[in-house]
C-alpha positions in Angstrom: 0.0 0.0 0.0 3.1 2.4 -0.2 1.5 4.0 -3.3 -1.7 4.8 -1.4 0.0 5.6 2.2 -0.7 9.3 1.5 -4.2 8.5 1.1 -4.4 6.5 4.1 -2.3 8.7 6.3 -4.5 11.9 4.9 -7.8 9.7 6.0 -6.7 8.6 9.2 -5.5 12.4 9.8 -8.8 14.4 9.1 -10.7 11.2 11.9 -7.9 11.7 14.1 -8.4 15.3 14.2 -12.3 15.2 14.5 -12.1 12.5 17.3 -8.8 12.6 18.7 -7.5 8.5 19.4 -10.3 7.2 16.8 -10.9 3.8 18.8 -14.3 2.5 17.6 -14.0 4.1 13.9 -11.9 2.0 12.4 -15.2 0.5 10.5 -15.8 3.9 9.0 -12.2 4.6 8.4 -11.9 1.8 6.5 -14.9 2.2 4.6 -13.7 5.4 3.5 -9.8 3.9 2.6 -12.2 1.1 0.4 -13.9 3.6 -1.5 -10.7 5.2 -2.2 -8.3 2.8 -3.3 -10.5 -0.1 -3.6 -9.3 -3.1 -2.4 -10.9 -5.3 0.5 -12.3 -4.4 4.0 -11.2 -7.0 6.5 -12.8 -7.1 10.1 -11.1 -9.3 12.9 -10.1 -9.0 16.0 -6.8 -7.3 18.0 -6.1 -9.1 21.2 -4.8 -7.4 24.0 -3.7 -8.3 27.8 -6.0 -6.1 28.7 -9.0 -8.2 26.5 -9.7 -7.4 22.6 -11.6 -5.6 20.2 -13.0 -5.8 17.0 -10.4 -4.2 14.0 -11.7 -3.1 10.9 -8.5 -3.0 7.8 -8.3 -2.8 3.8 -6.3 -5.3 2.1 -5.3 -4.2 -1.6 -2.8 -6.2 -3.6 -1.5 -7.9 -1.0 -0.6 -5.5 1.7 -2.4 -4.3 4.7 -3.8 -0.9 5.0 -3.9 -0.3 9.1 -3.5 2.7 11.3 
């Protein structure tokens, strides 16, 4: 995704600035990234010590699209 990290970075930004850490948007974040490059939106889920949540991602020839 090198050739879209710009796009990706510039997404994640304008989120980031609206909500801060954008925990819980990754679904719309990604949704956005999909319509943009195209590609593939992945769900799954992150584990943590602490427990785990649900990760939304677009995969795109490839690579992995993830903030």
């Amino acid at each position: 995704m090198i050739e879209h990290q710009s796009t990706i970075d510039r997404i994640y930004a304008g989120f980031k600035a609206v909500y801060g850490y954008p925990q819980g948007k990754c679904g719309q974040i990604a949704e956005k990234i999909q319509k943009e490059i195209g590609g593939e939106i992945v769900a799954g889920l992150l584990v943590f010590i602490t427990g785990e949540r649900e990760h939304w991602w677009v995969e795109k020839d490839g690579e992995t699209s993830t903030q």
